[in-house]
C-alpha positions as CSV (number, residue, x, y, z in Angstrom):
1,X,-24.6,-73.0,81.2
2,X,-24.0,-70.1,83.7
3,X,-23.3,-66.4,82.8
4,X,-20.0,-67.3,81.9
5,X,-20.8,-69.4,79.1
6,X,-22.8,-67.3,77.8
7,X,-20.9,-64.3,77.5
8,X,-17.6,-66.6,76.5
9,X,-20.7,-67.3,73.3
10,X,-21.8,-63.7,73.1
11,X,-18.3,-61.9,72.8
12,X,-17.6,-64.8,70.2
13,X,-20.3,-63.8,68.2
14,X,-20.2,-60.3,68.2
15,X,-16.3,-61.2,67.6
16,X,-16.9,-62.8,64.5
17,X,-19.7,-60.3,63.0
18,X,-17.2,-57.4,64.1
19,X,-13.9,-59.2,62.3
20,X,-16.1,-59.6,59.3
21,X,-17.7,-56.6,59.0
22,X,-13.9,-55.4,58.9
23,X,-13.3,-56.3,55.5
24,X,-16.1,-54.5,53.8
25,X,-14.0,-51.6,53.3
26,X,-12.2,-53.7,50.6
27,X,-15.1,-54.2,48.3
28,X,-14.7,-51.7,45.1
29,X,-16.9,-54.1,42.9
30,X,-17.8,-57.7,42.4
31,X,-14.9,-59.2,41.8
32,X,-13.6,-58.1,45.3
33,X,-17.0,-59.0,46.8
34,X,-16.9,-62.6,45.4
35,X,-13.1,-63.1,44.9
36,X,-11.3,-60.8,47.1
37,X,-9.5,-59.8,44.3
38,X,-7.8,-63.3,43.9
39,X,-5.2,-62.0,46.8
40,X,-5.2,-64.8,49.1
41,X,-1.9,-67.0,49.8
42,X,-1.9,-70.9,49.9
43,X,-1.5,-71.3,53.4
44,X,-5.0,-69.4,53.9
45,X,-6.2,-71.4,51.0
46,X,-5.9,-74.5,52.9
47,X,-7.3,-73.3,55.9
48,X,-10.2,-72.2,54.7
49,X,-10.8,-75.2,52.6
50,X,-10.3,-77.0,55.7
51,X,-12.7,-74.9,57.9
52,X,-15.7,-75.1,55.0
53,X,-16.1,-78.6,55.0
54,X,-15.5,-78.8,58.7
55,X,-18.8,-77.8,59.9
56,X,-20.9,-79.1,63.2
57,X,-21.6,-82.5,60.9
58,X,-18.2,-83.1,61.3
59,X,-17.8,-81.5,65.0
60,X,-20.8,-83.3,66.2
61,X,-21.5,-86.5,63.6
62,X,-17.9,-88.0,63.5
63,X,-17.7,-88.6,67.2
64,X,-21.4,-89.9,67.1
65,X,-20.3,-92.1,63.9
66,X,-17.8,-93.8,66.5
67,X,-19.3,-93.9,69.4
68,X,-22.1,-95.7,67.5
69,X,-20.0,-97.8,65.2
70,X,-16.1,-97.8,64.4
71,X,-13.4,-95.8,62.3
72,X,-14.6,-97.1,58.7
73,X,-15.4,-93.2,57.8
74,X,-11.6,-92.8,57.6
75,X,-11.9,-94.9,54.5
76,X,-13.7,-91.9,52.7
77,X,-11.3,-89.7,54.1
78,X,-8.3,-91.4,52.3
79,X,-11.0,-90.8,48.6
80,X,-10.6,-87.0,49.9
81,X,-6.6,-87.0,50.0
82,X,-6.7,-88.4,46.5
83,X,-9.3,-86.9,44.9
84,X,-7.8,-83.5,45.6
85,X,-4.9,-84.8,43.5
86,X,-6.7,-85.1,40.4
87,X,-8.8,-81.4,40.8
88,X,-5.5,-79.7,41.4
89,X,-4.3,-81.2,38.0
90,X,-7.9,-81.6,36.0
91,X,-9.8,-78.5,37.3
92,X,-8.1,-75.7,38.5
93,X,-5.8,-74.9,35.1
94,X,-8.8,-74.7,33.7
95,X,-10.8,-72.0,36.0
96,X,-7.6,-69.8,36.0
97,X,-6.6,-69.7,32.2
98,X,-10.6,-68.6,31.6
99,X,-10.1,-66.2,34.4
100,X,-13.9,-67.0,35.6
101,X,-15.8,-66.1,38.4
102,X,-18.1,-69.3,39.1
103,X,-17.2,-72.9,38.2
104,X,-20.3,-72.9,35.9
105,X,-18.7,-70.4,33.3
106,X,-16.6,-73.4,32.6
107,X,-19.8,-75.5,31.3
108,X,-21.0,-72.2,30.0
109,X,-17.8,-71.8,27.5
110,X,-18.0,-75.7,26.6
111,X,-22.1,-76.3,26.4
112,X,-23.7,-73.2,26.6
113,X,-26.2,-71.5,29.0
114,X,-28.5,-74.9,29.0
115,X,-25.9,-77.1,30.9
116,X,-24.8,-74.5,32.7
117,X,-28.0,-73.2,34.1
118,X,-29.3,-76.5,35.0
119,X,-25.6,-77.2,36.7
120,X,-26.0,-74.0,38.6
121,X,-29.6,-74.3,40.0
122,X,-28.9,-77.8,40.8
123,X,-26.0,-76.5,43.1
124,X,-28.3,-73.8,44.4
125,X,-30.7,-76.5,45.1
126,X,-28.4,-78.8,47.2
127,X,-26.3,-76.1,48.9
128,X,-29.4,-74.9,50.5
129,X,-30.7,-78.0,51.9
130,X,-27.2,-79.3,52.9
131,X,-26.3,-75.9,54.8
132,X,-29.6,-75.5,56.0
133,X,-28.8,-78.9,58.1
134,X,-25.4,-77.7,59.1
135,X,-26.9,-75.0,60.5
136,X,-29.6,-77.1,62.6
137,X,-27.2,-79.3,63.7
138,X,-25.5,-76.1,65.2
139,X,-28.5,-75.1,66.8
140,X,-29.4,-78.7,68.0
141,X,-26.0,-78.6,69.5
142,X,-26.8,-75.3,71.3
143,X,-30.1,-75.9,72.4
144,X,-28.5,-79.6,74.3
145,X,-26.4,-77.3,76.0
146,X,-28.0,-73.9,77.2
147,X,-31.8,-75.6,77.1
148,X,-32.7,-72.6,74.3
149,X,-35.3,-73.7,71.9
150,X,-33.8,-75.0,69.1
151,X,-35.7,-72.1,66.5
152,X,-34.2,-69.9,68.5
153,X,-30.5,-71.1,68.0
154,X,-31.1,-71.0,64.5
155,X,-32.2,-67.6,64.1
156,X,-29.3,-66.1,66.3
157,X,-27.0,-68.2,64.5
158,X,-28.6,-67.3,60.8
159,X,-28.8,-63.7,61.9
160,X,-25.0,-63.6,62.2
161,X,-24.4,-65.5,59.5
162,X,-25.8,-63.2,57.2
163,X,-24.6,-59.9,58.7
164,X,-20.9,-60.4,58.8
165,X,-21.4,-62.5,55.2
166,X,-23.5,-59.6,53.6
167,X,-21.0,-57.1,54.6
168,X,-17.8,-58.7,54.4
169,X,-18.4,-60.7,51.2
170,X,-15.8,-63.6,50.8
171,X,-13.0,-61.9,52.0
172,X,-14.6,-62.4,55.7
173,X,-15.5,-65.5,55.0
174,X,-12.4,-66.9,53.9
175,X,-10.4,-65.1,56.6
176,X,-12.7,-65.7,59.5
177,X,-12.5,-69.5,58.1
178,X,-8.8,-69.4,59.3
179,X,-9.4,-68.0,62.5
180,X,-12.3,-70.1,63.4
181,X,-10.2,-73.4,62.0
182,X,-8.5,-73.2,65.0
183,X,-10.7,-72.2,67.6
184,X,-12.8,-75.5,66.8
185,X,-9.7,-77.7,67.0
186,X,-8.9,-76.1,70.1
187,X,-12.1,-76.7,71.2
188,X,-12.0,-80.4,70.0
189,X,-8.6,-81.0,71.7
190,X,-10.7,-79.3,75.0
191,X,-12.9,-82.5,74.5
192,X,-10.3,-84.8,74.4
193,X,-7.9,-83.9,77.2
194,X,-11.4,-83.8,79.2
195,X,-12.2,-87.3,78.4
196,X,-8.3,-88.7,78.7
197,X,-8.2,-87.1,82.7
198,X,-12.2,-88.1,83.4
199,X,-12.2,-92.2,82.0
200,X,-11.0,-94.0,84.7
201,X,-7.5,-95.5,83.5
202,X,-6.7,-93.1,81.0
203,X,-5.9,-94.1,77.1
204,X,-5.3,-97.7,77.7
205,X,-8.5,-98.1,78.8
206,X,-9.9,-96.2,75.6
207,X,-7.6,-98.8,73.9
208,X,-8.8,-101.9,76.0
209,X,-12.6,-101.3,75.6
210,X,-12.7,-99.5,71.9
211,X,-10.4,-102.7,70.8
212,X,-12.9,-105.2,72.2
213,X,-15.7,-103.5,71.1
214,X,-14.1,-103.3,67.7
215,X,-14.1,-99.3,67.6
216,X,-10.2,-99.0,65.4
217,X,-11.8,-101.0,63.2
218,X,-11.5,-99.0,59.8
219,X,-11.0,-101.2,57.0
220,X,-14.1,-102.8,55.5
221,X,-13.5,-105.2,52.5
222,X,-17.4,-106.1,52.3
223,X,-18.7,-105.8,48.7
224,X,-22.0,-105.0,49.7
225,X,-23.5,-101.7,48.1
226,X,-25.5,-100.7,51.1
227,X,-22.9,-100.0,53.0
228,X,-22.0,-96.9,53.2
229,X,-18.1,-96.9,54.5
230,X,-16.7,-99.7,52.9
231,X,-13.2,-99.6,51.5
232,X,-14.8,-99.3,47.5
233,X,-17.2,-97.1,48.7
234,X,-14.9,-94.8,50.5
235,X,-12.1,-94.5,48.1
236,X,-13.7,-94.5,45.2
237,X,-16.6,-92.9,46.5
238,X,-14.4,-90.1,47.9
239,X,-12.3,-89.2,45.5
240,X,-15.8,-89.2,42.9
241,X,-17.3,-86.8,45.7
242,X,-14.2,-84.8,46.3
243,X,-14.4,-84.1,42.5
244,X,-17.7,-83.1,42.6
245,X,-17.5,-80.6,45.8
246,X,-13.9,-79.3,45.5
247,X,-13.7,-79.4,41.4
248,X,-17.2,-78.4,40.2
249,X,-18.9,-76.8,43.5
250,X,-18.9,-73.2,43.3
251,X,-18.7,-73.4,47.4
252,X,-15.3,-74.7,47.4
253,X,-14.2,-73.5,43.9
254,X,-14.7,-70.0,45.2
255,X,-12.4,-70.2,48.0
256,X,-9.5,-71.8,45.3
257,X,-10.4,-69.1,43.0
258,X,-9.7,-66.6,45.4
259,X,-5.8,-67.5,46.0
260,X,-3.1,-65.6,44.5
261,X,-1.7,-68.0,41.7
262,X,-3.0,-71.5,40.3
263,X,-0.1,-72.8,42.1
264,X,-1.1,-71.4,45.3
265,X,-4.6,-73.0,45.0
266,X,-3.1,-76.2,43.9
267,X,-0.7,-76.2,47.0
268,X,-3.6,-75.3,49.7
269,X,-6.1,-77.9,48.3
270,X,-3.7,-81.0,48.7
271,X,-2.5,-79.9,51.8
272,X,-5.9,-79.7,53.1
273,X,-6.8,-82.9,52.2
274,X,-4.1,-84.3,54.7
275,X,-4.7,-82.3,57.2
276,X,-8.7,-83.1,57.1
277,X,-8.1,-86.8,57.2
278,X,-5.9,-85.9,60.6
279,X,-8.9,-83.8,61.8
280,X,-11.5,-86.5,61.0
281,X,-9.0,-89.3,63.1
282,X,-9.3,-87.1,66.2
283,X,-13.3,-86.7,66.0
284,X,-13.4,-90.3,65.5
285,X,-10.8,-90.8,68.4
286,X,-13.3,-88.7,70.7
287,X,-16.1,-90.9,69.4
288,X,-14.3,-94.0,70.5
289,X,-13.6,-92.1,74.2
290,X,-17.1,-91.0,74.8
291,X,-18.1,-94.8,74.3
292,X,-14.7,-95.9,77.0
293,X,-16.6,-93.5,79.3
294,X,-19.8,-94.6,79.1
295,X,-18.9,-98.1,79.9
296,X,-18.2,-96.8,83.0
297,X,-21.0,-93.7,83.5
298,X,-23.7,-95.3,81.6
299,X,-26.4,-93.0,80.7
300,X,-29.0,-92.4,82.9
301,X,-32.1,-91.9,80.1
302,X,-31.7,-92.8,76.5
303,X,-30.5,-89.5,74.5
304,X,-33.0,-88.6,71.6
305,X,-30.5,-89.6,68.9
306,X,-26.3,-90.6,68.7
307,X,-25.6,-87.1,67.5
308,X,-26.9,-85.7,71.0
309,X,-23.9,-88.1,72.7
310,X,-20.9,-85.2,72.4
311,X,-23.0,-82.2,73.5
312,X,-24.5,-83.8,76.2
313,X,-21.4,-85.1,77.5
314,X,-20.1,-80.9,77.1
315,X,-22.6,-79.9,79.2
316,X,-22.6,-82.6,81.5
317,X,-18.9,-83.2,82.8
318,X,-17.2,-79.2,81.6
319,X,-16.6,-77.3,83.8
320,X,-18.4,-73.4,83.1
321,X,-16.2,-71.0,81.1
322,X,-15.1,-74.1,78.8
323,X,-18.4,-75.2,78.2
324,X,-18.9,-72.1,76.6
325,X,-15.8,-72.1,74.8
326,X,-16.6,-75.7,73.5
327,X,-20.2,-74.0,72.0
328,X,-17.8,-71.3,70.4
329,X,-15.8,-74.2,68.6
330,X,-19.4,-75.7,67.7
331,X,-20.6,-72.2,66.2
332,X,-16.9,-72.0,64.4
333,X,-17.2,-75.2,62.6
334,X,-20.6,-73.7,61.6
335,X,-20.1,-70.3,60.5
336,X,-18.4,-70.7,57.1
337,X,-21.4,-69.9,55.1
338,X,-22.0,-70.8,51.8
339,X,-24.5,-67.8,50.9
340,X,-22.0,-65.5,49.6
341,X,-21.0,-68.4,46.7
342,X,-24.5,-68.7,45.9
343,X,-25.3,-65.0,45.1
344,X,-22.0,-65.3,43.1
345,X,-24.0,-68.2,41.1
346,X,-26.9,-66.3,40.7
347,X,-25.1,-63.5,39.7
348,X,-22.9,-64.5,37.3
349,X,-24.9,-67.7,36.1
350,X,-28.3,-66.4,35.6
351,X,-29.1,-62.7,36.3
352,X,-26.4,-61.0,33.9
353,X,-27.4,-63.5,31.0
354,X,-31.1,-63.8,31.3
355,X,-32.4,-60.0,33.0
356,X,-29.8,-57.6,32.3
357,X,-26.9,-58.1,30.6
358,X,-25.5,-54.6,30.6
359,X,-25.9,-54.0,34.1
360,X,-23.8,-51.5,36.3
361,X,-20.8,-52.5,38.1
362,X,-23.0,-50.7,40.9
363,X,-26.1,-52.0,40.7
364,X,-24.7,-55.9,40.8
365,X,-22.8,-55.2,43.9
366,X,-25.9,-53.8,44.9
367,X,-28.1,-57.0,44.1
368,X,-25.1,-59.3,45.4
369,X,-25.6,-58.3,48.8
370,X,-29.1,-58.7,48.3
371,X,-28.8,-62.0,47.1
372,X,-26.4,-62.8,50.0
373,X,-29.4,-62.1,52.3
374,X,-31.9,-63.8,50.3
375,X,-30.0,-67.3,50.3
376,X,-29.1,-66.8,53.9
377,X,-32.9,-66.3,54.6
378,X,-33.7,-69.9,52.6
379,X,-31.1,-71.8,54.7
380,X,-32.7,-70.6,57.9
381,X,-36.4,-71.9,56.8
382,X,-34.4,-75.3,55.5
383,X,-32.7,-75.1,59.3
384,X,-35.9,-74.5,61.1
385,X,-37.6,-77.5,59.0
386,X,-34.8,-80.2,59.2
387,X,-35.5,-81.3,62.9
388,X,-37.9,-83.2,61.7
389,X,-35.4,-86.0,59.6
390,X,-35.4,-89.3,61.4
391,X,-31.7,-90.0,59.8
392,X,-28.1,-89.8,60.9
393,X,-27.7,-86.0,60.1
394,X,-24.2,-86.4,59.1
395,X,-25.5,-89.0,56.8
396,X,-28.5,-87.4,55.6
397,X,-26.1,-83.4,55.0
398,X,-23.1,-85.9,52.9
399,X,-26.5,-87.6,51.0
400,X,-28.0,-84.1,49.9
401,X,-24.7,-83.2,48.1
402,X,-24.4,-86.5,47.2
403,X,-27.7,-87.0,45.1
404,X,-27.0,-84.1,42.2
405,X,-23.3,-83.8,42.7
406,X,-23.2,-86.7,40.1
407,X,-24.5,-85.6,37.0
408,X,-22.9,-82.4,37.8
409,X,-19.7,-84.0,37.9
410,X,-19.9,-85.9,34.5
411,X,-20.8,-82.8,32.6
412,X,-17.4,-81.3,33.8
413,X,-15.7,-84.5,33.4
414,X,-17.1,-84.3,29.5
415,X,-16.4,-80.3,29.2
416,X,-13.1,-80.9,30.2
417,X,-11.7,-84.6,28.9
418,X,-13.6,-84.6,25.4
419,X,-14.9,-82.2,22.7
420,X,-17.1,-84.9,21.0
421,X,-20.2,-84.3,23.0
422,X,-22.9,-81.1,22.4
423,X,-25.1,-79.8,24.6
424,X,-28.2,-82.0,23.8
425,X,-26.1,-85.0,24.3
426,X,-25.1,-84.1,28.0
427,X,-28.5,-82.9,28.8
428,X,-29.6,-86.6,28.0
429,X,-26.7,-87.7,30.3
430,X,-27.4,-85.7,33.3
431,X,-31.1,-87.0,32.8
432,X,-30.3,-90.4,32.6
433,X,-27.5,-89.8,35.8
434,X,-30.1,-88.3,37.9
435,X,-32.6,-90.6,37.3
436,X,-30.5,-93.2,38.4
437,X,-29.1,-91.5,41.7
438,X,-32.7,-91.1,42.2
439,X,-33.3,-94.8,42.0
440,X,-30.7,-95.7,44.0
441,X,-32.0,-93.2,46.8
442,X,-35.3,-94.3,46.5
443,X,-34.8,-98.3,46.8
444,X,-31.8,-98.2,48.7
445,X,-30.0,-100.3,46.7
446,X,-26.7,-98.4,47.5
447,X,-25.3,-96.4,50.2
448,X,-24.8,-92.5,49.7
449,X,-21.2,-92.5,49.2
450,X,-21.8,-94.3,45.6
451,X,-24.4,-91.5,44.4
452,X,-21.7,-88.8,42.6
453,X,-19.4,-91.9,41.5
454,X,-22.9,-93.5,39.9
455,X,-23.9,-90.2,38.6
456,X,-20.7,-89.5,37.5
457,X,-20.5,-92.7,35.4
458,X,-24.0,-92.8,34.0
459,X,-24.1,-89.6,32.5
460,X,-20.7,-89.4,31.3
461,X,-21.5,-93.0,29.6
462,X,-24.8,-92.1,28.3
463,X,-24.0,-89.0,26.8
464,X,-21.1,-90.2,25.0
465,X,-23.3,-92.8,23.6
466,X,-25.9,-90.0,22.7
467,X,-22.9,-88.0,21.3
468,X,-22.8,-90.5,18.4
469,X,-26.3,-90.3,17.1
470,X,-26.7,-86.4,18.0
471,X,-24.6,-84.0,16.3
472,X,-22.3,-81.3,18.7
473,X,-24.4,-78.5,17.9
474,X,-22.7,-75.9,20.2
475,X,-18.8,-74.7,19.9
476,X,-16.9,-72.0,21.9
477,X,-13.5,-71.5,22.0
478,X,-13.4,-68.0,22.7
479,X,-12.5,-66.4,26.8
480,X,-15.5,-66.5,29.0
481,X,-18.3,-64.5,28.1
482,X,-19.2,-62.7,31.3
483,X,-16.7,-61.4,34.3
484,X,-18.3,-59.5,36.3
């Protein structure tokens, strides 16, 4: 990178802490912090569901999924489309008629505070490891391309995450989400057109080698378990996973609470879902180029992993100006923090019904921004301490939420589809389906994408089964308990 580049990255930062800084104006109290006083319209709805579960994984481990293998991701794609079917119809009548805050109020109202609490740390848990390698994978990006040590790309990158986050509270997330949406496809389509004009005869030979090498390939009909993208695995373990992240994860279930009418969020989610699996066929697309060009400009020395294949290829064959550009879109598909959700948790979830219950409108806006800061502070040590995995890091970020999204999942899919089983019955179920997620992990006996469909099912089965020996001992009917 030359001068160029970096002030195309610089003005894009200060850009984006600048825009989101704008909205702090519009904060009068919690509820505008964490839900921008539910005033957003579908179409930004689906946008920024689009651009939070579009991060640099996707930018930057998609491409190196098919430039390694083939298309079969796709299959979990089509699970996505589906599964945001059923939360549209399951889920999200049910957060709007309680009028609640965080998803976990849900489990709150139907269990009490023990499901709920353990629900709620467990997403606190996951969403900081998971980010935290979203946000290295940024910063591995970064450091490919500019030669800036990869600690350092995380702290610039955490430091502006915080700022415009802290200040801005969900209303700069979820509108800077819609701008950076399209600066990343933008970016993405930069890619393309670059490899279409540079691979010597064009897209037919993309189509010639990626057909012989069986890169299009996207159904797999294998039965085998330990295969992550088969067509079983993907569609049932999408939909089970799309459950889990856009029905029960207060991430995503913030953004959805935020629109302006249930029918709004409804209308935003399924849209999404068609227009991620559209997104996800042109990463794999530019997966499938970068290996047409390297049949012809092999590399020269080996890279240190797959996911290195896309930015080296930026900073390789761009010319200066869109090379910086193409970082912006990296940083974009990055920046859609999930800090601001997880101070709503800890808010809402723990601090108002375990330290102070009567607490000021005041002094919880206070502590939210607080909180804000403290959870960006974790994801930045979990950034700084995932270079050392040895995995696919889009594999190893989907397997984090994948491991305790499960039992998670069940305890809704209880709450919502049955009043037979009490809170001591679901606690033996989540138990049961974490332990066996862990087991899975542990012996590999089954890819990732079957973790929140097997947690899912164990503890929905096991606790149903405890339901009949152990009497429902908990009952509430009555509105949510605490809206702040």
């Amino acid at each position: 990178m030359n001068g160029l580049d970096y002030a195309v990255v610089a003005v894009y930062l200060v850009a984006v802490v600048t825009f989101g800084s704008y909205f702090a104006k519009f904060q009068k109290n919690t509820k505008s912090y964490f839900l921008t006083d539910q005033s957003v319209p579908w179409w930004a709805i689906c946008f920024t569901v689009v651009a939070t579960e579009t991060s640099t994984l996707t930018f930057i481990g998609v491409p190196a999924s098919a430039y390694a293998g083939n298309w079969t991701f796709l299959q979990l794609a089509a699970g996505y489309v589906i599964g945001r079917m059923i939360v549209s119809t399951l889920f999200l009548p049910r957060y709007f008629r309680g009028a609640m805050v965080t998803s976990y109020q849900l489990l709150q109202q139907r269990f009490g505070s023990s499901v709920n609490s353990i629900s709620a740390g467990l997403f606190l848990l996951t969403r900081s490891l998971a980010d935290g390698i979203r946000l290295y994978v940024t910063a591995l990006a970064i450091s490919i391309v500019t030669g800036v040590p990869v600690n350092v790309a995380v702290l610039v990158l955490g430091v502006a995450m915080i700022i415009y986050t802290v200040r801005g509270g969900s209303a700069a997330v979820i509108w800077t989400d819609v701008v950076q949406m399209f600066i990343y496809i933008a970016g993405a389509l930069i890619v393309f057109f670059a490899l279409l004009w540079q691979i010597p005869g064009g897209w037919s030979e993309v189509i010639r080698l990626g057909s012989a090498a069986g890169k299009f390939s996207i159904i797999n009909l294998s039965f085998n378990p330990t295969i992550p993208y088969t067509l079983w695995a993907g569609v049932a373990g999408g939909i089970a996973l799309t459950l889990a992240t856009h029905g029960t994860d207060q991430f995503l279930v913030q953004r959805l609470l935020s629109a302006d009418s249930p029918r709004g969020a409804a209308r935003g989610l399924v849209l999404s879902g068609f227009i991620v699996f559209a997104q996800f066929t042109l990463f794999l697309t530019i997966g499938a180029m970068l290996y047409a060009y390297h049949q012809h400009f092999p590399l020269t020395a080996a890279l240190p992993r797959n996911d290195a294949i896309l930015p080296q290829f930026i900073v390789d064959h761009l010319p200066h100006g869109l090379i910086g550009f193409i970082i912006a879109a990296i940083v974009a598909a990055a920046l859609s923090p999930s800090i601001n959700a997880m101070a709503a948790t800890t808010v809402n979830d723990f601090y108002v019904k375990y330290v102070k219950t009567n607490a000021s409108e005041a002094s919880l806006l206070r502590l939210s921004k607080q909180l804000t800061v403290f959870w960006g502070v974790v994801q930045l040590g979990v950034a700084l301490g995932a270079q050392y995995l040895d995995r696919s890091l889009l594999d190893s970020g989907l397997s984090v939420l994948s491991l305790t999204s499960g039992p998670v999942l069940g305890a809704f899919l209880i709450g919502v589809l049955t009043s037979r089983v009490g809170a001591r019955a679901m606690l033996i179920g989540m138990a049961a389906g974490t332990i066996t997620v862990g087991w899975i992990w542990w012996t590999n006996a089954a890819g990732f994408t079957w973790f929140a469909l097997a947690g899912a099912a164990m503890t929905s089965a096991v606790a149903l089964v405890a339901s009949i020996v152990i009497p429902r001992e908990f009952s509430s009917t009555s509105p949510r308990e605490n809206t702040v």
